[in-house]
C-alpha positions as CSV (number, residue, x, y, z in Angstrom):
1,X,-11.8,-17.6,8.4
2,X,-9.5,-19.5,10.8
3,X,-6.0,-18.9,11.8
4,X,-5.0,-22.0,9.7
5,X,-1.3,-22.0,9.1
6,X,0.2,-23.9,5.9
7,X,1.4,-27.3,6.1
8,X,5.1,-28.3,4.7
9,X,3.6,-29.8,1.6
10,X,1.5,-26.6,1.3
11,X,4.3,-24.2,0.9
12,X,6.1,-26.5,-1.3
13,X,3.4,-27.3,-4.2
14,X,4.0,-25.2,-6.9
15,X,1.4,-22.3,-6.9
16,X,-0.6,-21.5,-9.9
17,X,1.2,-18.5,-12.2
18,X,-1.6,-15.7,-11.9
19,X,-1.9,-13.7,-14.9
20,X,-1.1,-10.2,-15.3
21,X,-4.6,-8.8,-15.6
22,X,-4.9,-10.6,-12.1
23,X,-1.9,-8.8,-10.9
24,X,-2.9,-5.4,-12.0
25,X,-6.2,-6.0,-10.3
26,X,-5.0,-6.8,-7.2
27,X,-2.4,-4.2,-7.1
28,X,-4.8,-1.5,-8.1
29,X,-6.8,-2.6,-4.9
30,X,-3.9,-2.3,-3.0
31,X,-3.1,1.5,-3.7
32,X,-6.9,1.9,-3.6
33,X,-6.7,0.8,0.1
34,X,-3.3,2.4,0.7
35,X,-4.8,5.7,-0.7
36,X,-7.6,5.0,1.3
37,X,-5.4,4.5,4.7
38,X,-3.8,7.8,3.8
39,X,-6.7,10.0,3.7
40,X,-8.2,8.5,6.8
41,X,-5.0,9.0,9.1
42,X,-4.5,12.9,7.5
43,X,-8.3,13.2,8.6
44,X,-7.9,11.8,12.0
45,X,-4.0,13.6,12.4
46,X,-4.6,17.1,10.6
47,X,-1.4,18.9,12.2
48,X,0.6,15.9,11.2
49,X,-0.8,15.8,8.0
50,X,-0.3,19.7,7.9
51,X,3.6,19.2,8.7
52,X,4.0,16.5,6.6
53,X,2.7,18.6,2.9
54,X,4.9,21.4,4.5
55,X,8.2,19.1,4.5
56,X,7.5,17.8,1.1
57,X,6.8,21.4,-0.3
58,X,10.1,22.3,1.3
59,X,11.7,18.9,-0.2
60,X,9.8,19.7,-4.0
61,X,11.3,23.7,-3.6
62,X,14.3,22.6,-3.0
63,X,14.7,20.2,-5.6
64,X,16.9,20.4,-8.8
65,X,15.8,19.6,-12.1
């Protein structure tokens, strides 16, 4: 795909309304990727990833109902 960038007539026709079952799809493929990210950068940073469930136990003890 190449690095096209849009033209002023581009960014100012209206774009189509997508509907909500679009949206939900691509927003569930977004948190699929972010959870996906996640996972990946606990695997390849485990003490960070350690320190990080330690500071939101800490934060989740702490916290009043």
């Amino acid at each position: 795909m190449p690095d096209v960038q849009p033209t002023e007539e581009d960014r100012d026709a209206p774009q189509p309304q997508e509907s909500a079952a679009q949206r939900r799809a691509r927003r569930a493929q977004f948190l699929r990727d972010l959870n996906e990210a996640r996972e990946l950068r606990d695997r390849v940073q485990p003490r960070r990833a350690r320190a990080a469930r330690m500071r939101q136990q800490m934060r989740m003890r702490t916290f009043r109902w």
